[in-house]
C-alpha positions in Angstrom: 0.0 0.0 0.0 1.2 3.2 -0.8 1.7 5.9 1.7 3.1 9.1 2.5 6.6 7.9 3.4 6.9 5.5 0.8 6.2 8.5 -1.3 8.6 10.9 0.0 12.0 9.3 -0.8 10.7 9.4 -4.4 9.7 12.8 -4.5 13.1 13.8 -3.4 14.7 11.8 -5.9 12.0 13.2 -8.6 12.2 16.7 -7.6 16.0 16.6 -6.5 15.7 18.1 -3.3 18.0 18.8 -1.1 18.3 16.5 2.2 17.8 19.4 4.1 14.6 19.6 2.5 13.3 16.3 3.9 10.7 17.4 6.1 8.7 19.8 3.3 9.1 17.0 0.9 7.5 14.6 3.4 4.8 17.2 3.7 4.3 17.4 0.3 4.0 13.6 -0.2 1.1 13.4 2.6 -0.9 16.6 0.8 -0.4 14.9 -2.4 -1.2 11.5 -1.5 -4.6 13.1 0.1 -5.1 14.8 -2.7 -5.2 12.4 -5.3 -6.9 9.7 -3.0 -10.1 12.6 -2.3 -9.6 12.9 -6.3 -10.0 8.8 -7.0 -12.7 8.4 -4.1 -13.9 5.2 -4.1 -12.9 4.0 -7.7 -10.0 1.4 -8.4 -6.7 2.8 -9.6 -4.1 1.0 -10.0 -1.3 1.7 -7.1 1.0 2.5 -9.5 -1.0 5.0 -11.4 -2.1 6.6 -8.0 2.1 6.4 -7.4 2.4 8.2 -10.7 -0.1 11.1 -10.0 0.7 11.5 -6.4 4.8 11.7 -7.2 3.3 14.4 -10.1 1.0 16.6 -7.4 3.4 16.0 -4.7 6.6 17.6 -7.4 3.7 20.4 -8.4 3.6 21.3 -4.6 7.3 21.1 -3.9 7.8 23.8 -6.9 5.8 26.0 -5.2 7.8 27.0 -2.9 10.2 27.7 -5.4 7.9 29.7 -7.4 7.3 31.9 -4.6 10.7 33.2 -4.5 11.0 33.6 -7.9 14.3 32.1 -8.9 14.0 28.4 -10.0 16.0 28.5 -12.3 19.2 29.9 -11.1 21.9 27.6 -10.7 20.3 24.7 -12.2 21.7 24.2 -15.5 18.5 22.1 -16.6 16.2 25.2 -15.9 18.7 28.2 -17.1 16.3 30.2 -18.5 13.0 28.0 -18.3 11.5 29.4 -15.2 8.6 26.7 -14.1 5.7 27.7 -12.9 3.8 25.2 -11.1 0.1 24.9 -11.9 -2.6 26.5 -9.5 -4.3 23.5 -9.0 -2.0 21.2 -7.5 -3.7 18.3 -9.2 -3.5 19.6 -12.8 -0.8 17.1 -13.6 -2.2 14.4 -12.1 -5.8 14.1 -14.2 -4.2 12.8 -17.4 -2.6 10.0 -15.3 -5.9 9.7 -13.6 -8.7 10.2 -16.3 -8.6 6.4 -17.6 -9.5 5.1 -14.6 -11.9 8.0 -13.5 -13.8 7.9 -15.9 -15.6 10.9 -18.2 -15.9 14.4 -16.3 -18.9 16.6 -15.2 -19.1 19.9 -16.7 
């Protein structure tokens, strides 16, 4: 079963976080994990498509912070001059992982 801190030592690895980071990742692995669970509801998902969107929500989250400061990409030679920013919705990335199994939705 997935949880939270199964979920965290991927986000760091997925967002590359720094270890000092730990506890805001960990954080950001429970909100997403919530998230994506209130999202699915009752419906069966694969756990590793609910892995997939959570790791997406929870990286969306983590860039946040980020964001807010306005400097994401200096220093990181893979962003240099590709600022990110991170969607509104935290679960933006996850509904195209999500929408098979989901199911059509209601406008």
């Amino acid at each position: 079963m997935l949880t939270a801190e199964s979920l965290a030592p991927l986000l760091i690895a997925y967002t590359r976080a720094d270890a000092r980071d730990h506890s805001f990742v960990t954080s950001c692995a429970q909100q997403a994990l919530q998230l994506v669970r209130d999202r699915i509801g009752g419906r069966e998902v694969p756990e590793a498509i609910e892995q997939a969107a959570a790791l997406e929500v929870g990286a969306n989250l983590y860039g946040r912070r980020m964001s807010a400061i306005g400097t994401p990409s200096y220093g990181d030679p893979e962003l240099l001059g590709n600022p990110a920013r991170p969607a509104l919705d935290p679960l933006t990335p996850a509904y195209a992982i999500l929408r098979p199994y989901l199911g059509p939705g209601i406008a």
